[in-house]
N, C-alpha and C positions, 0 to 999 in steps of 0.2 A: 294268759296267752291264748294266743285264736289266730285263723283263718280265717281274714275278711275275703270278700265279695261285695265290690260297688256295684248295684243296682238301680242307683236312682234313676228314672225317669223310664225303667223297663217296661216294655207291657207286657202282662200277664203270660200272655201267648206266648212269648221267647222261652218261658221257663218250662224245659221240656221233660217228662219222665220216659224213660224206654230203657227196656232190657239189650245188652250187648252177648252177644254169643264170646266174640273175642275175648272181653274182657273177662268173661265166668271162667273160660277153660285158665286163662290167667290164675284168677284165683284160685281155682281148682290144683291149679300148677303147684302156688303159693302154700298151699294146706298139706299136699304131696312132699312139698319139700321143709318145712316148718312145722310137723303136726303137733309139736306143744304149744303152737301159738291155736290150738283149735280141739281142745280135749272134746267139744262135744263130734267131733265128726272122727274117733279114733280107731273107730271101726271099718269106716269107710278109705282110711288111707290106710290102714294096714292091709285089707285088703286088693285095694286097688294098686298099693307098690308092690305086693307081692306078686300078683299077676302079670306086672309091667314084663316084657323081654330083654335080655339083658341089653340087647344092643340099641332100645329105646332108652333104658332108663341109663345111659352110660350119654346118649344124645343131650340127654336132660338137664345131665348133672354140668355139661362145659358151658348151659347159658343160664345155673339155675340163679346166677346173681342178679338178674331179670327180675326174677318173684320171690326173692329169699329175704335176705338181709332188708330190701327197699320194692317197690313196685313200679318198673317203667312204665313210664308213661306210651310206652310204644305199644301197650295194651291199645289204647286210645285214641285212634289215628284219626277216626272220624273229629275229636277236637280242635283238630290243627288244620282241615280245609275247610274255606269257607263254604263250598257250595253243598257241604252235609247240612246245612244249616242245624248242625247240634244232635243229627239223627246219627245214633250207630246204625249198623246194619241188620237186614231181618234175618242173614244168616251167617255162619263161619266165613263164608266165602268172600261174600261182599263185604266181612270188615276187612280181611285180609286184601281185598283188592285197594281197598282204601290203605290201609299199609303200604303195598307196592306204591300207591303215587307220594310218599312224601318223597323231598328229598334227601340226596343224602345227607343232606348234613344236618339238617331236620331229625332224620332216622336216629344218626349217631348221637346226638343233641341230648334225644330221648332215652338212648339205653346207658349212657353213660353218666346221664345227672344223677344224682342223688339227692331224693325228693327230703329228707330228715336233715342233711347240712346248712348251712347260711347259704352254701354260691346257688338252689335251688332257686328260679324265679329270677336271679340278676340281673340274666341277660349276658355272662359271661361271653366271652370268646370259645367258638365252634373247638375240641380237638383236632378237628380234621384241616383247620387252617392257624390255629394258632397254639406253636410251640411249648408256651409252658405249659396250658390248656392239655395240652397232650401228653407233657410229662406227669403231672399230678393227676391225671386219668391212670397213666400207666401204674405210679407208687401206690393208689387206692387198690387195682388191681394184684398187685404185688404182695400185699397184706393179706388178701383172701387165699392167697396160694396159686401154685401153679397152674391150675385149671383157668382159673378166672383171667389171669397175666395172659395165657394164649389167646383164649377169644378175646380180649379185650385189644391183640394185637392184631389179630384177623380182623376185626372189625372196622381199625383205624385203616390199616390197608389196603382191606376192600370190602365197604358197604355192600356195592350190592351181591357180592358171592355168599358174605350173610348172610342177607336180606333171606334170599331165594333160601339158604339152608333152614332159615329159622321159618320159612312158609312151610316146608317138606316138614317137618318139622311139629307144627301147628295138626298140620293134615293130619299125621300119624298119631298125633293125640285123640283126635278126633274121632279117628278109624278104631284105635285101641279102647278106647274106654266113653271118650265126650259124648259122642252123637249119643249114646245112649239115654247119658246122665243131662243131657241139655233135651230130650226130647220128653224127657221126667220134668225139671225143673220150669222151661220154658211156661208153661201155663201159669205156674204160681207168680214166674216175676210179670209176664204180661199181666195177671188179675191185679196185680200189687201196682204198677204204673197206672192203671185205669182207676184203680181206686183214691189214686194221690192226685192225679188230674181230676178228679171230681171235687174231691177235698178243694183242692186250688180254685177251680171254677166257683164254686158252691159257697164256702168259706171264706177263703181267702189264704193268703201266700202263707202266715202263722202258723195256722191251722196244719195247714200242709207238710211243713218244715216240723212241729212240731210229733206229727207222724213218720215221718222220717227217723230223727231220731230225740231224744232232750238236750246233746249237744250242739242242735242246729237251730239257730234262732232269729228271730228278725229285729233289726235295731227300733226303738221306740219311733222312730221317723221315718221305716219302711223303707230306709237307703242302702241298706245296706243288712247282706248275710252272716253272721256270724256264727262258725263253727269253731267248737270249743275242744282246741289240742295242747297237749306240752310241746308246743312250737308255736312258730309266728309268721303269717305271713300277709300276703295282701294282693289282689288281683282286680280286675276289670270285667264284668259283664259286657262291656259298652265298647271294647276292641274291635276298631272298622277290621282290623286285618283279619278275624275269624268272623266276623259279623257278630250281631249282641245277641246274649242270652245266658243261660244256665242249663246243663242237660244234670239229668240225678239218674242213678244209674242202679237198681236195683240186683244184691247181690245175696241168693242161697249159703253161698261159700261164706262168705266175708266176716261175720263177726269172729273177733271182736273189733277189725278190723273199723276205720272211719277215713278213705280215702279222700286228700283232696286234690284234685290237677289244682296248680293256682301258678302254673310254667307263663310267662312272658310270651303273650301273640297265640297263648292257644285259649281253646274255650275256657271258660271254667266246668269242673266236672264235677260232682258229689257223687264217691263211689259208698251207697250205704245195704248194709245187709239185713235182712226183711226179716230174721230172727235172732232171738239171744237165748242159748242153752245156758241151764244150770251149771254152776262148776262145784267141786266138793267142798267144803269147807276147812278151815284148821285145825290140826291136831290137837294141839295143845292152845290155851289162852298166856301160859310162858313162853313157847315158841314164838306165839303172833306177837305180842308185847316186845320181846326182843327183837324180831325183823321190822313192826312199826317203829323203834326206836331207831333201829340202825337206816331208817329212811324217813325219818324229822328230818332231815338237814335239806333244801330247797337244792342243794348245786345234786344233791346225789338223787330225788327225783331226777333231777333232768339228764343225767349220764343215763339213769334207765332204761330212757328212749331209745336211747342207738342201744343198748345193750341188750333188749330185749330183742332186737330184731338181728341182732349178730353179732359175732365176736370184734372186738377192736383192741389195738395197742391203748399202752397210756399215753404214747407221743401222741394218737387220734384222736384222743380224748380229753388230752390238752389241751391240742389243738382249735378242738371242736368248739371246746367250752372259755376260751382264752383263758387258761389258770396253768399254773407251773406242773409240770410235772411229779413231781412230789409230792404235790395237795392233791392229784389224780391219785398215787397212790397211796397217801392217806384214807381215801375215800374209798378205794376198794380194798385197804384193807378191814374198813367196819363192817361190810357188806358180804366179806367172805367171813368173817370172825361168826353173824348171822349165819351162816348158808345160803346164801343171797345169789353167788355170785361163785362161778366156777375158773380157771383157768388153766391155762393148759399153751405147752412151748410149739411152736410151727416154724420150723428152721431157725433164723435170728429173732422172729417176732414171737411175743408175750402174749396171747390175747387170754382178754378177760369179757366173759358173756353170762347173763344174767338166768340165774336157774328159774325158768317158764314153771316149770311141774312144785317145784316150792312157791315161787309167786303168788300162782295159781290159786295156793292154800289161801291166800292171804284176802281173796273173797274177788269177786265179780269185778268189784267197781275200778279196783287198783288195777287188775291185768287190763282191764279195758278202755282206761285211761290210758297207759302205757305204751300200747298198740295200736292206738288210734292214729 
């Protein structure tokens, strides 16, 4: 399974590298609100939620399904107009100005797809103009709890009183802790974009891609990107409506993260992060033996995916995977038999969400597959 990227007939030049202010504080967000998906930065978010004020981090918590569970694309706005031609912004402000111009439904589009599901990429019908669209936005939100269900109904309501909230919003991150941590980091992702545009000029697109990351690679015939995820999908470089190219987006925060925009009518994006910390190893070689066995079986890799990044029902999971509900719960219950897999009741819903920090044991390459 992969994320294509058609490419053929691109020239070199379209394919851009550049650091995103926007989308770092994103991730930064993402780490803030997930920090077993990032044990080597666990100093830094213990720290940095502790000092948060309450009445920030209570701000935080009504959009954190933004950068929790899945990552909006509304990080990304430079994507979606043609005339950035693929450039984020050189600062906070100007990506967020770029934010203000999508439109609404664009806006809405963005914070309510979910990038890990099939309808990601479709081309679906907008929530904001078509009704069942808007009901099965509302039942996803519904599952995450009360928090999630309000903004997600504010949002359908009214884009842009959002919009503007979720700018103030931005700002105050920025004020609290970003400016700081982007005024640190910024140098290393600019040195890191200039070094992979050299790559590319010098070498060639492989070379380049291959620097990036080892899941990103070029087809024998140079048509095409393949980035290597437990998912699938397929996009266009060559999209008149955003005009053609590839922007790669250099990210401090991000591992183990391996983001790809591949949304319908927006650029393509490669969101990749410029280091990999160690993780600790396994306890036991019975432990590991037992949790690699109870994760042989192909269908329960792939439940992983959503589960690693949040909690889900086994109707979701069903769902997600087209299999009966019963063989969902066959499946987590090998997983939890392991320590795989935690669960816990949230009013009528079940959810079941996969234990990061035992994962974790299970070595580098499994969490980072996983996450990607």
């Amino acid at each position: 399974m992969s994320v294509t990227i058609d490419i053929a007939g691109l020239p070199p030049e379209r394919l851009v590298f550049r650091p995103s202010p926007l989308l770092e504080l994103c991730t930064a967000l993402h780490a803030l609100a997930e920090p077993g998906h990032h044990p080597g930065l666990h100093g830094w978010t213990t720290a940095t939620s502790s000092a948060l004020k309450p009445e920030l981090a209570d701000r935080l918590c009504e959009a954190d399904f933004l950068w929790t569970s899945t990552f909006s694309d509304i990080a990304l706005p430079f994507a979606a107009l043609p005339d950035t031609q693929g450039q984020p912004g050189a600062t906070l402000a100007e990506d967020l100005d770029m934010l203000d111009r999508l439109s609404d439904e664009l806006f809405v589009d963005a914070a309510m797809e979910i990038s890990c599901t099939s309808r990601y990429g479709s081309g679906a019908p907008s929530p904001l103009v078509d009704a069942e669209a808007r009901e099965q936005a509302l039942e996803r939100a519904t599952a995450r709890g009360p928090r999630p269900l309000s903004f997600a109904k504010r949002l359908l309501d009214d884009p842009p009183a959002v919009r503007a909230w979720m700018r103030r919003l931005f700002e105050d991150c920025a004020e609290a802790f970003f400016h700081d941590i982007w005024q640190r980091v910024r140098v290393q992702l600019a040195a890191d974009a200039r070094h992979k545009t050299e790559v590319l000029r010098h070498k060639g697109l492989a070379e380049a891609l291959a620097e990036v990351s080892s899941a990103v690679t070029l087809a024998d015939d140079g048509s095409r990107i393949h980035v290597d995820k437990l998912g699938s999908g397929r996009t266009t470089a060559l999209d008149p409506a955003v005009g053609p190219g590839v922007t790669f987006v250099p990210s401090s925060f991000g591992w183990p993260h391996l983001w790809v925009l591949h949304a319908r009518s927006w650029r393509p994006v490669v969101h990749y992060p410029v280091a990999a910390p160690e993780l600790p190893g396994p306890r036991s070689l019975d432990l590991l033996t037992l949790r690699l066995e109870a994760l042989s079986h192909p269908m329960r890799i792939r439940m992983c995916r959503y589960l690693a990044r949040a909690s889900y029902t086994t109707g979701e999971l069903a769902a997600a995977h087209d299999i009966s509900a019963p063989e969902v719960s066959r499946h987590i219950a090998v997983m939890k038999k392991a320590g795989l897999v935690t669960t816990r009741r949230r009013g009528r819903y079940v959810m079941h969400q996969l234990d990061l920090t035992v994962v974790a044991r299970l070595g580098s390459d499994f969490l980072e597959g996983v996450l990607r």
